[in-house]
MOPAC internal coordinates of N, CA, C and O (Angstrom, degrees):
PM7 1SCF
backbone

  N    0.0000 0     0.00 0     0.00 0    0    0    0
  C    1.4453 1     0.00 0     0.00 0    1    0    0
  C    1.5229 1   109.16 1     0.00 0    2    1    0
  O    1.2310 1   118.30 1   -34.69 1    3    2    1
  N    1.2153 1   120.85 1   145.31 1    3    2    1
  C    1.2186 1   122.15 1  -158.34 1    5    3    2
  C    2.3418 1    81.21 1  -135.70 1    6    5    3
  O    1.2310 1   124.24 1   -45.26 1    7    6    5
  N    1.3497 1   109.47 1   134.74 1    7    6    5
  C    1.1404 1   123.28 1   144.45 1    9    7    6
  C    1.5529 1   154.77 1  -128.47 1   10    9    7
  O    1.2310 1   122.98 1   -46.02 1   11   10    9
  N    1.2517 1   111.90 1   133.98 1   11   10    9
  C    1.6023 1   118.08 1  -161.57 1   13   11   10
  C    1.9277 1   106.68 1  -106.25 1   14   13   11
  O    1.2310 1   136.36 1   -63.45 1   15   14   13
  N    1.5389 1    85.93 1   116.55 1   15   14   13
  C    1.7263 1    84.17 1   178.88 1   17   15   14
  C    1.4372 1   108.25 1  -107.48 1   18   17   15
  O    1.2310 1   113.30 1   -29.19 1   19   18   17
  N    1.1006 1   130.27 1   150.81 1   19   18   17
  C    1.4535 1   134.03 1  -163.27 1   21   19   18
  C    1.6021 1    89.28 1  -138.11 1   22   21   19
  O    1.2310 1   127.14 1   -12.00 1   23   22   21
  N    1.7546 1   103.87 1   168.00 1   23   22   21
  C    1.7270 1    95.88 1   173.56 1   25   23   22
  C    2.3046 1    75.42 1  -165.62 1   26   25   23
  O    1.2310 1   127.20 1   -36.52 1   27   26   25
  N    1.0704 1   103.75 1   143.48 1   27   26   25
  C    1.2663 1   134.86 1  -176.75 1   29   27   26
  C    1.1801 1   121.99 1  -139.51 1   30   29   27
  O    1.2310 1   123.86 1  -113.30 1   31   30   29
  N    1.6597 1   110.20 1    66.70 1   31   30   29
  C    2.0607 1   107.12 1   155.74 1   33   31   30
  C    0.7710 1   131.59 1   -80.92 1   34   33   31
  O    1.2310 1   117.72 1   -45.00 1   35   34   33
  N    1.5176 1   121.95 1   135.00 1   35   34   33
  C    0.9677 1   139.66 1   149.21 1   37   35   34
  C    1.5757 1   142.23 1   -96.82 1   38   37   35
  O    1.2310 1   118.82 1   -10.03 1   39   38   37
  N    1.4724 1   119.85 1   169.97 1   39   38   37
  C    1.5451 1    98.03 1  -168.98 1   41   39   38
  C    1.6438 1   118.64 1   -53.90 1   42   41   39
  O    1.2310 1   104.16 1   170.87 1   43   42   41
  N    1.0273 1   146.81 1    -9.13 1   43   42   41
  C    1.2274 1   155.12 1  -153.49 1   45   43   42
  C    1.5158 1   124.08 1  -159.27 1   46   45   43
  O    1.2310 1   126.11 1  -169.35 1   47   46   45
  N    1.4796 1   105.87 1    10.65 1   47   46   45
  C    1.5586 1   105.32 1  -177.14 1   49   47   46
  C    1.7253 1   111.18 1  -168.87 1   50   49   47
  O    1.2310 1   106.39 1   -47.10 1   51   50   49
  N    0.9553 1   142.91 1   132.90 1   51   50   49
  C    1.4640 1   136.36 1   165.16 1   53   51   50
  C    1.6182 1   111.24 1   -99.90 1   54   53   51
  O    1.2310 1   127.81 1   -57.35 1   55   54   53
  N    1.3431 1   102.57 1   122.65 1   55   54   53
  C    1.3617 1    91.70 1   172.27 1   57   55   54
  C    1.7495 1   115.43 1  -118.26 1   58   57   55
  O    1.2310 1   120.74 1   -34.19 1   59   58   57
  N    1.1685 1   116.18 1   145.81 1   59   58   57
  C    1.3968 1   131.12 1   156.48 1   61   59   58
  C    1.3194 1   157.02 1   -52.62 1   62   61   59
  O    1.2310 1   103.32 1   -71.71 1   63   62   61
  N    1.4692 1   148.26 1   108.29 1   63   62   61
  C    0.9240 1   141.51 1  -177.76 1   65   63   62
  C    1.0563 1   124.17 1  -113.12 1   66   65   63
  O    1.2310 1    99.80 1   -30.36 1   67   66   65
  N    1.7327 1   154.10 1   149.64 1   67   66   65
  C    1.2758 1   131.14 1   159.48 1   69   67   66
  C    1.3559 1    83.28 1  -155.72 1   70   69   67
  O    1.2310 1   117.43 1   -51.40 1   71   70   69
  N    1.3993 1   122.50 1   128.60 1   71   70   69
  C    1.2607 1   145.11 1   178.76 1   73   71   70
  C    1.9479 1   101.21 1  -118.99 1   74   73   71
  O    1.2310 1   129.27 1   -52.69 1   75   74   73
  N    1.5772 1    99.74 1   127.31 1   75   74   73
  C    1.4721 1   106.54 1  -170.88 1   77   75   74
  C    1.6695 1   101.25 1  -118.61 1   78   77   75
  O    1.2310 1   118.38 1  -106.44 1   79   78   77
  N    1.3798 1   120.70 1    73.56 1   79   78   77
  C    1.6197 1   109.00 1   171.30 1   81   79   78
  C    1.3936 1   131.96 1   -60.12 1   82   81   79
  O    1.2310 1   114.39 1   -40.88 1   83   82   81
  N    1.2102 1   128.23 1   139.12 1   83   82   81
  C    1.5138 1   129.27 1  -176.69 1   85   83   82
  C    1.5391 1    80.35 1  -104.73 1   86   85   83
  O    1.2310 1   125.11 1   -58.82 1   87   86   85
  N    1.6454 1   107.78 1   121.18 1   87   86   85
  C    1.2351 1   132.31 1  -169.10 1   89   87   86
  C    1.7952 1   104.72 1   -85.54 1   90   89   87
  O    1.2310 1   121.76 1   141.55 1   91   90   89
  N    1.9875 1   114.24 1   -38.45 1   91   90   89
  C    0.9915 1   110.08 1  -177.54 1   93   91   90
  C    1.4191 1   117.38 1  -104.15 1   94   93   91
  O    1.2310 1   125.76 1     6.14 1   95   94   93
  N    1.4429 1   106.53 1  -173.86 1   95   94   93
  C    1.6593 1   123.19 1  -143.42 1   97   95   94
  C    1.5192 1    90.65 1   -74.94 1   98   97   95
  O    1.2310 1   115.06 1   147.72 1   99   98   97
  N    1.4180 1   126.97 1   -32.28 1   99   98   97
  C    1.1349 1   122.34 1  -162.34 1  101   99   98
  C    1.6450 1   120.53 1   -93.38 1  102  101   99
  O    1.2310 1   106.46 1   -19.52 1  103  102  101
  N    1.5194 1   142.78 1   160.48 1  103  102  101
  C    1.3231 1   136.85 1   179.02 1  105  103  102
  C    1.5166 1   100.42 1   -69.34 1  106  105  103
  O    1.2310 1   126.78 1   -39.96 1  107  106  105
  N    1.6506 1   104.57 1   140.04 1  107  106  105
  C    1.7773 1    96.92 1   157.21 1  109  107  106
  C    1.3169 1   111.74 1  -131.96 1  110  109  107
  O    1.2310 1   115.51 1    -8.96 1  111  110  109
  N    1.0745 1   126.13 1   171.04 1  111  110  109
  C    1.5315 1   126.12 1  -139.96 1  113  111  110
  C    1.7672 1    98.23 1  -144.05 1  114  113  111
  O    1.2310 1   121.06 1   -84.61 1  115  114  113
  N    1.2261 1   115.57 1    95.39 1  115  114  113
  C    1.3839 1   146.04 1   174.98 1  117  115  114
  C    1.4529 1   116.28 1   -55.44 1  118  117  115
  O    1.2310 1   121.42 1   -79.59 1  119  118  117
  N    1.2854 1   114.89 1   100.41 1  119  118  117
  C    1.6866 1   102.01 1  -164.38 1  121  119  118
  C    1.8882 1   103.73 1  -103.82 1  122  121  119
  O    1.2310 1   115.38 1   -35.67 1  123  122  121
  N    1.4134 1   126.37 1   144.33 1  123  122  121
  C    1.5301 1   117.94 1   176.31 1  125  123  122
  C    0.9976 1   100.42 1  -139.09 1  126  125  123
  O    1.2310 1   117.82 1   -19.65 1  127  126  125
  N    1.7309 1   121.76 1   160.35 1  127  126  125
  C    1.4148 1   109.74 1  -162.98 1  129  127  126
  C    1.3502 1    99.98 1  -139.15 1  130  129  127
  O    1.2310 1   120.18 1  -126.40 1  131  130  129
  N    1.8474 1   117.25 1    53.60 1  131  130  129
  C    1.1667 1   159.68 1   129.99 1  133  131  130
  C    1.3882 1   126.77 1  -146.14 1  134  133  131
  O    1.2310 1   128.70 1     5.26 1  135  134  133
  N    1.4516 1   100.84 1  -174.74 1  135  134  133
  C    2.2919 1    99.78 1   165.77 1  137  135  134
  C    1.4073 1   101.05 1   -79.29 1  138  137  135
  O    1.2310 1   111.38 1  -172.14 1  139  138  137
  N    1.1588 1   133.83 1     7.86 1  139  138  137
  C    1.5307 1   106.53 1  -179.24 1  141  139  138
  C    2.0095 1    80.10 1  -103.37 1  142  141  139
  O    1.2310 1   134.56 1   -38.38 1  143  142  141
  N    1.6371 1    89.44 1   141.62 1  143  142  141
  C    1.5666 1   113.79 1   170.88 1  145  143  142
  C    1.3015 1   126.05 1   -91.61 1  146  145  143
  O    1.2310 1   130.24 1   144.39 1  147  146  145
  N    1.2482 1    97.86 1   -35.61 1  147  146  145
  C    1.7001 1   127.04 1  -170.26 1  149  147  146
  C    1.3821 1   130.23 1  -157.66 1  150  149  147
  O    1.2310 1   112.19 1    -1.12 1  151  150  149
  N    1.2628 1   132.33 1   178.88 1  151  150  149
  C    1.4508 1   132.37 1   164.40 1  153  151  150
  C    1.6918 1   112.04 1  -145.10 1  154  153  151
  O    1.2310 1   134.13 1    -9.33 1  155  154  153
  N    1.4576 1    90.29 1   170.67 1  155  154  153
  C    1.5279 1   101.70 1   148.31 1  157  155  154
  C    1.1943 1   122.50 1  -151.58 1  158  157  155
  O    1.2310 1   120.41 1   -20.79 1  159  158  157
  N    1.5820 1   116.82 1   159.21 1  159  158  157
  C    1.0926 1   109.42 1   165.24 1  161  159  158
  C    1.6731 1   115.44 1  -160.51 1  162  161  159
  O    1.2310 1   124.09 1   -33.79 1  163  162  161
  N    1.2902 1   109.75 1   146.21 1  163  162  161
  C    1.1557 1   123.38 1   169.44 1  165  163  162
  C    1.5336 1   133.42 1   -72.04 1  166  165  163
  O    1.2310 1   117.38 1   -59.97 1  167  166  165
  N    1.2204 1   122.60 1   120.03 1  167  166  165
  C    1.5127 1   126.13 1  -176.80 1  169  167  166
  C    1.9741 1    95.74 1  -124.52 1  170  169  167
  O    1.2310 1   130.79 1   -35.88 1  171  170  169
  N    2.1984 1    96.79 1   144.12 1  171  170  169
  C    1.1740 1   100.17 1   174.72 1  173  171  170
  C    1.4865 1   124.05 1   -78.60 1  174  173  171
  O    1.2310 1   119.50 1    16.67 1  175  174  173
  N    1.4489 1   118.56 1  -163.33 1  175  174  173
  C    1.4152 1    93.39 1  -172.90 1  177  175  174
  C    1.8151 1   130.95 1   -82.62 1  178  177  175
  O    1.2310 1   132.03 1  -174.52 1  179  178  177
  N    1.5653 1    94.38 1     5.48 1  179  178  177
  C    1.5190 1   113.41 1   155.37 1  181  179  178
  C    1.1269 1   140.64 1   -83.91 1  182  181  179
  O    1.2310 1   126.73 1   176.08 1  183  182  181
  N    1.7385 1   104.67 1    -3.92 1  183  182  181
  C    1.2946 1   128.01 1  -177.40 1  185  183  182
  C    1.7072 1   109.35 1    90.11 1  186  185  183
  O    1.2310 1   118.06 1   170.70 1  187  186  185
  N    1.1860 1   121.31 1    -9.30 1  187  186  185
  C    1.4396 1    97.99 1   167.76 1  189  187  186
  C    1.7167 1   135.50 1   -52.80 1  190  189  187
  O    1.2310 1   127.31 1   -51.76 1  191  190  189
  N    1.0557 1   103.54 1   128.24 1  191  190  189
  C    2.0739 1   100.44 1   175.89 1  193  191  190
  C    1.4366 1   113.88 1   -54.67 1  194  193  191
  O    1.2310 1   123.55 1   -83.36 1  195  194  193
  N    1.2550 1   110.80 1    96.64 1  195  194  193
  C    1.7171 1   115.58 1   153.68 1  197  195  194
  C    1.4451 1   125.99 1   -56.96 1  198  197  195
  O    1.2310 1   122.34 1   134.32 1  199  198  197
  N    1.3104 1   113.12 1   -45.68 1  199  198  197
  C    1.1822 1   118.04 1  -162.62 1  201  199  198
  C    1.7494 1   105.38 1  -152.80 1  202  201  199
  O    1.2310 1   116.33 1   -20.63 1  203  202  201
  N    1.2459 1   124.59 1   159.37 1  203  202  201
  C    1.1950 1   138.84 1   164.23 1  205  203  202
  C    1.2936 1   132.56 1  -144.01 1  206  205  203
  O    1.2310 1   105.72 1   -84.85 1  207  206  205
  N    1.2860 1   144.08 1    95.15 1  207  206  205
  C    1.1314 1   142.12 1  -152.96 1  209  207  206
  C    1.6370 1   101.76 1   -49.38 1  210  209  207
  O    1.2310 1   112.74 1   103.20 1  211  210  209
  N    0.8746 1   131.31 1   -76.80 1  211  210  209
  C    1.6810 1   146.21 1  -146.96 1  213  211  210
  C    2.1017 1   100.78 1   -73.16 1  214  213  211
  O    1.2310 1   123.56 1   165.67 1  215  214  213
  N    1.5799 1   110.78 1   -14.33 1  215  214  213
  C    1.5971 1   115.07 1   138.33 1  217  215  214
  C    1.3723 1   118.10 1     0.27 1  218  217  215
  O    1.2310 1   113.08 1   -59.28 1  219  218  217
  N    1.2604 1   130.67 1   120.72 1  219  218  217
  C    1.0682 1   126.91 1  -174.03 1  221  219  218
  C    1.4978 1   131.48 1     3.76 1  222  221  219
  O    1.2310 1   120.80 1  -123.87 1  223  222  221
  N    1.1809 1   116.07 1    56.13 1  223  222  221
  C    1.4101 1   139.42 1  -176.34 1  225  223  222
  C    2.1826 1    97.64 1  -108.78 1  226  225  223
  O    1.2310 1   136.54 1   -29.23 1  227  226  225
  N    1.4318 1    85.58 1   150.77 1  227  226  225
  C    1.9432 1    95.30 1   174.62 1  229  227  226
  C    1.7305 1    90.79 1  -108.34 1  230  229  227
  O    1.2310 1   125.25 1   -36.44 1  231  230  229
  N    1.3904 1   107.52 1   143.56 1  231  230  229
  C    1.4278 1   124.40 1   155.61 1  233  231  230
  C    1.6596 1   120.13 1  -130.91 1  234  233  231
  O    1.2310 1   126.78 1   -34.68 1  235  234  233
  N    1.4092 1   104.56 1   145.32 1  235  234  233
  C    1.4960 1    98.04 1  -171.41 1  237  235  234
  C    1.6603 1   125.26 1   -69.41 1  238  237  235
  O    1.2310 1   104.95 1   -56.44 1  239  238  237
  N    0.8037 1   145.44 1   123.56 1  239  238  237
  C    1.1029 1   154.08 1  -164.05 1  241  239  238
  C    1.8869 1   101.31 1   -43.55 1  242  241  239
  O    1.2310 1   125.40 1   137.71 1  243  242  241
  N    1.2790 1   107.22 1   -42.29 1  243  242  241
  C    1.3145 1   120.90 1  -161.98 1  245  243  242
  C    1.7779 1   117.59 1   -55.03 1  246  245  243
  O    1.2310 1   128.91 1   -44.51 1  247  246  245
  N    1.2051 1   100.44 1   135.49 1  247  246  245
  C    1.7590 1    89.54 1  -176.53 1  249  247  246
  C    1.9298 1   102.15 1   -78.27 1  250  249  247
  O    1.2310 1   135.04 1   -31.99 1  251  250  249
  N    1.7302 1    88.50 1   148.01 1  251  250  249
  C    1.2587 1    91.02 1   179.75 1  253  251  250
  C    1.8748 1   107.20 1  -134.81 1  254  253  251
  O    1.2310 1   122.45 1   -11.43 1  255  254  253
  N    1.4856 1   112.92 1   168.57 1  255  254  253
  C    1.1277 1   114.79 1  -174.65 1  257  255  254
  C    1.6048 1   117.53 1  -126.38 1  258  257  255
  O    1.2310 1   100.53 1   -68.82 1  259  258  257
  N    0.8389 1   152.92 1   111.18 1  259  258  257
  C    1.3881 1   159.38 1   164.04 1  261  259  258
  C    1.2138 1   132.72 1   -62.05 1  262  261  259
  O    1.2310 1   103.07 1   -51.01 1  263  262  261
  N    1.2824 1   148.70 1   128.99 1  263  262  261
  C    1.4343 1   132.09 1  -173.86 1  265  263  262
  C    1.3652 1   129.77 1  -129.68 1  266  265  263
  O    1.2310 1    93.76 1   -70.38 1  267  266  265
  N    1.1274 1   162.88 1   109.62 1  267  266  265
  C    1.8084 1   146.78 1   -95.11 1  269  267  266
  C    1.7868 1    79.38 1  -171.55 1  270  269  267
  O    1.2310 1   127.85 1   -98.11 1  271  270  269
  N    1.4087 1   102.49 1    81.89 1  271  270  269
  C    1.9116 1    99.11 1   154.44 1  273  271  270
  C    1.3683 1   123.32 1   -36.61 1  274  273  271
  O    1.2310 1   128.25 1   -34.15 1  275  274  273
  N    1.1447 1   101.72 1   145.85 1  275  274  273
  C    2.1817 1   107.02 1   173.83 1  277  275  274
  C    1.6163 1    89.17 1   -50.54 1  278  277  275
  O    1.2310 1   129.96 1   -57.15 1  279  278  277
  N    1.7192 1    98.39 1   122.85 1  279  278  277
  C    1.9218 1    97.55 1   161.45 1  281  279  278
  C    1.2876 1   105.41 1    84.98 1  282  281  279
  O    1.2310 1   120.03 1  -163.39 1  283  282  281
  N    1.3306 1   117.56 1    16.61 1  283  282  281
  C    1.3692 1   108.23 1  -170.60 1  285  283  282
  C    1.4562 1    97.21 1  -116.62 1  286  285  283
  O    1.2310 1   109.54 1    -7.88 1  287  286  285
  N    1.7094 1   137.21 1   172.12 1  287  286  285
  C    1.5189 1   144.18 1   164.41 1  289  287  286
  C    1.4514 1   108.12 1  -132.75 1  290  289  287
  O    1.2310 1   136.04 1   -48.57 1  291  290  289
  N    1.7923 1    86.56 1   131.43 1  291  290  289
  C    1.8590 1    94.23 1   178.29 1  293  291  290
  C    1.7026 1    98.73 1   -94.60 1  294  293  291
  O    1.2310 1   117.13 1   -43.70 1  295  294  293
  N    1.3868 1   123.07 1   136.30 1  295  294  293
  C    1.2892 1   120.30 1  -165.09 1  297  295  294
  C    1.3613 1   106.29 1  -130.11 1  298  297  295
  O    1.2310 1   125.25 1   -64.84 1  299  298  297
  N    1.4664 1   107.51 1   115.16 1  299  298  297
  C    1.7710 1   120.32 1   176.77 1  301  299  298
  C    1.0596 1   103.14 1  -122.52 1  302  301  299
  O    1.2310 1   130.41 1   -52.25 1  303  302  301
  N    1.2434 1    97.52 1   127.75 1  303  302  301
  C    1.7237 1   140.13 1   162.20 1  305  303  302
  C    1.3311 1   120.31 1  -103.29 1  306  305  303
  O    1.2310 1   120.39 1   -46.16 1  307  306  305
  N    1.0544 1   116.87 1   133.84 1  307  306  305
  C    1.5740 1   138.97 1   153.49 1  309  307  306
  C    1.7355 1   121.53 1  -149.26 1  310  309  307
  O    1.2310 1   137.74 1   -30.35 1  311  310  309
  N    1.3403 1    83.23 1   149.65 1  311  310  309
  C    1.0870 1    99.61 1   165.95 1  313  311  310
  C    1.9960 1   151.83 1  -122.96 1  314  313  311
  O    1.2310 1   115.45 1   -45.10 1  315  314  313
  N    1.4318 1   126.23 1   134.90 1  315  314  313
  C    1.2524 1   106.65 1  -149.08 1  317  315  314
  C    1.7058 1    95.21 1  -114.92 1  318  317  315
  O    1.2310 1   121.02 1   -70.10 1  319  318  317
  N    1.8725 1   115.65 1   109.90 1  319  318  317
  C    1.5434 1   107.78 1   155.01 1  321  319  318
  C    1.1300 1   113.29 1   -51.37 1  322  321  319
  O    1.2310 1   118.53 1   -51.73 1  323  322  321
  N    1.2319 1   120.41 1   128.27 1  323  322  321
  C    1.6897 1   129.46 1   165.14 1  325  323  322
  C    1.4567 1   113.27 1  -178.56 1  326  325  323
  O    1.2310 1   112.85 1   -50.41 1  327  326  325
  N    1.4959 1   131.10 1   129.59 1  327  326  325
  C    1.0890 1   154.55 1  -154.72 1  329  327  326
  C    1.7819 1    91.58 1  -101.70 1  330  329  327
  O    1.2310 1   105.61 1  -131.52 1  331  330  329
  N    1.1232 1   144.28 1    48.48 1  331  330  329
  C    1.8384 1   149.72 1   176.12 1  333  331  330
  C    1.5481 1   115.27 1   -50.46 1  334  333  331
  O    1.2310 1   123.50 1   -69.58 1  335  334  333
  N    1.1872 1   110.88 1   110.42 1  335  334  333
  C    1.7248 1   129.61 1   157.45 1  337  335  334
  C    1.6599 1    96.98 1    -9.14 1  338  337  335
  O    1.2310 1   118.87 1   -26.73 1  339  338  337
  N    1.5075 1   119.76 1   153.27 1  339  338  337
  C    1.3779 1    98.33 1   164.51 1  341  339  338
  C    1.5318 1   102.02 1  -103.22 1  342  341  339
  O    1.2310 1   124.95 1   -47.96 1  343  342  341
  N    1.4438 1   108.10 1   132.04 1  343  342  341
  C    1.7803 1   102.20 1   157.57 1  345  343  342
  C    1.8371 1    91.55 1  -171.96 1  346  345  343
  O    1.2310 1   115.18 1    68.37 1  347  346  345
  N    1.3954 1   126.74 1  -111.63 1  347  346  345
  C    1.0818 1   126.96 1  -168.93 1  349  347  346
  C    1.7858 1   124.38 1  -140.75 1  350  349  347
  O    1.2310 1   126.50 1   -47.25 1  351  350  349
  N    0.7174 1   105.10 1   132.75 1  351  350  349
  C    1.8325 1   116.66 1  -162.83 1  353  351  350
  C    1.5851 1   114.05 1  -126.03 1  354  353  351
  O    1.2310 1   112.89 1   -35.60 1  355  354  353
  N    1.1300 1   131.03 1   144.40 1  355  354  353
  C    1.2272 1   141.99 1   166.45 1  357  355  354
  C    1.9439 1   111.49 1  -111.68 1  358  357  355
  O    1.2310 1   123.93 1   -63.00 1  359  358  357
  N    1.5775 1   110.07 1   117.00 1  359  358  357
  C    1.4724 1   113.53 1   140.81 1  361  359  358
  C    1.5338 1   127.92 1   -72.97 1  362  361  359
  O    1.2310 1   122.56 1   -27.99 1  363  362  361
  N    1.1445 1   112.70 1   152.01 1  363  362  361
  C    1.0549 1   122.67 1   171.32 1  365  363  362
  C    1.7593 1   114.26 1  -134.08 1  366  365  363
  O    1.2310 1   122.29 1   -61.15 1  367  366  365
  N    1.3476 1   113.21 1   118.85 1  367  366  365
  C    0.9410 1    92.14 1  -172.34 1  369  367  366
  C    1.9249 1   101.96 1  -116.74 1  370  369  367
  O    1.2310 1   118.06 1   -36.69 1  371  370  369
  N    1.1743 1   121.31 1   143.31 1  371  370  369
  C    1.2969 1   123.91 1   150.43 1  373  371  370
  C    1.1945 1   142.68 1  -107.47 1  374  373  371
  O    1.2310 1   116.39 1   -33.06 1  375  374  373
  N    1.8182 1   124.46 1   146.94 1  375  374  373
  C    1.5175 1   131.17 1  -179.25 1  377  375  374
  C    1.4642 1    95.07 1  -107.13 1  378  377  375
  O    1.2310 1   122.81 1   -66.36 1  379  378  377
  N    1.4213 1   112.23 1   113.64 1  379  378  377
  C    1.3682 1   124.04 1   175.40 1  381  379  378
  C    1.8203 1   128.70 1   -73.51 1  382  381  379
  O    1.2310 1   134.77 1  -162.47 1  383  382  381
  N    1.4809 1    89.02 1    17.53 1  383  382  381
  C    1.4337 1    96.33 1  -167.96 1  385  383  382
  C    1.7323 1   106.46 1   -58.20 1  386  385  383
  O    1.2310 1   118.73 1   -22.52 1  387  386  385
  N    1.0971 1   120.03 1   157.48 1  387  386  385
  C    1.5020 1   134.65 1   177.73 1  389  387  386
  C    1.7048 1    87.62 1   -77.85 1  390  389  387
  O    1.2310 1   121.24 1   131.51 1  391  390  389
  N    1.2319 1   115.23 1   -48.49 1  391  390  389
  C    1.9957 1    99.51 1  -145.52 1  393  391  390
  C    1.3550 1    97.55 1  -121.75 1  394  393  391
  O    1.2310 1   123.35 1  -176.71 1  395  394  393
  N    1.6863 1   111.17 1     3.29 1  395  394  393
  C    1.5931 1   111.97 1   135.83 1  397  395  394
  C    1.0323 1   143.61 1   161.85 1  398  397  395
  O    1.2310 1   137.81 1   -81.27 1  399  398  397
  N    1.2992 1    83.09 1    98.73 1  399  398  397
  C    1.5606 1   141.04 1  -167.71 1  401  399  398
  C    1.6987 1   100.69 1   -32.76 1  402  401  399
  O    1.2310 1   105.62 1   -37.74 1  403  402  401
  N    0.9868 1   144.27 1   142.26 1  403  402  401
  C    1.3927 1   152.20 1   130.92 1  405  403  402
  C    1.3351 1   145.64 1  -164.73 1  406  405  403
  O    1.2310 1   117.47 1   -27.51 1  407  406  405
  N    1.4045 1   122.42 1   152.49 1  407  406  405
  C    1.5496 1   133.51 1  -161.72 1  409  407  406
  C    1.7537 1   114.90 1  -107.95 1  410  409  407
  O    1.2310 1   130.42 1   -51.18 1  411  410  409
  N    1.2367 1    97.51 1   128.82 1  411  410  409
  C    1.4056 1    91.84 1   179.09 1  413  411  410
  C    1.8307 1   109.06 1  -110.94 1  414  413  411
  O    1.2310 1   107.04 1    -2.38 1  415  414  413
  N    1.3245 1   141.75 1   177.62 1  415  414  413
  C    1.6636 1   121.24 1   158.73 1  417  415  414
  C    1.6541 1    84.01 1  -156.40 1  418  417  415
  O    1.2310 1   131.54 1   -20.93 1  419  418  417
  N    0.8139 1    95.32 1   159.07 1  419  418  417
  C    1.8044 1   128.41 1  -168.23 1  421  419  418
  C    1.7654 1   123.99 1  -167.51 1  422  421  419
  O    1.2310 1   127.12 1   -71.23 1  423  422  421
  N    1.2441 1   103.90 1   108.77 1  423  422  421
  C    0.9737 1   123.75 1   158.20 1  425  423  422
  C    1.1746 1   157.59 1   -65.17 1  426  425  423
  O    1.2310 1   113.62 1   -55.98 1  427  426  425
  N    1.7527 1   129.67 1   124.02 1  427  426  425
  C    1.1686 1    99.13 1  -133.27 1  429  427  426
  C    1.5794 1    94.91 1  -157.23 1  430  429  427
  O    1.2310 1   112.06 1   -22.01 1  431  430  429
  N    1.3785 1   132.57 1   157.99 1  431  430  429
  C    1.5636 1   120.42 1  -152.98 1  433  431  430
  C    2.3394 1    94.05 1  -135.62 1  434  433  431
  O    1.2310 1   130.82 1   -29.55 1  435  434  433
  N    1.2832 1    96.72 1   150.45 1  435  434  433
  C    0.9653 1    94.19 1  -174.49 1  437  435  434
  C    1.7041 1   106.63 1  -117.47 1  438  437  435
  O    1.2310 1   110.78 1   -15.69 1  439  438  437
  N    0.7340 1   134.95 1   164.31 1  439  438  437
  C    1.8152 1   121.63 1  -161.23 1  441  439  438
  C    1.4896 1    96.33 1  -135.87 1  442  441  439
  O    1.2310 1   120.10 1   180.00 1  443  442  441

């Protein structure tokens, strides 16, 4: 699996990308052990947490499974209202999978 994090501010909103390609020929099968799949979140440039997507959010308890054809991309989006200081910020985004798991962070400047 190969992942691509993107980050898009704007004056009044940051939005999110994280694109997860399954690089090989074969299907793989994404296991989570709730409805939340992933997150994000924003830290300042000291690392404090600004924001967190999944923030008082409900997820179902229920285990769920996902499935990403050979060549195929699972694509999460979000997006964050927020009016941000200008200087420099880090996302972080995570795939909460059990069998595979991973973190991306990207940095990112606000003008």
């Amino acid at each position: 699996m190969a992942p691509t994090l993107l980050v898009y501010p704007a004056r009044d909103r940051v939005e999110f990308a994280l694109d997860v390609v399954n690089r090989g020929e074969k299907r793989m099968e994404l296991s989570f052990p709730s409805g939340q799949a992933y997150d994000f979140v924003v830290l300042d440039s000291v690392g404090r947490r600004l924001w967190q997507w999944s923030e008082g959010r409900m997820f179902t308890q229920a285990y769920q499974n996902k499935v990403i054809g050979g060549g195929d991309t699972l694509h999460l989006r979000e997006q964050w209202q927020a009016t941000l200081a200008p200087g420099r910020y880090t996302v972080v985004a995570t795939l909460l999978s059990t069998d595979h798991p991973m973190e991306q962070r990207l940095a990112f400047d606000v003008q």
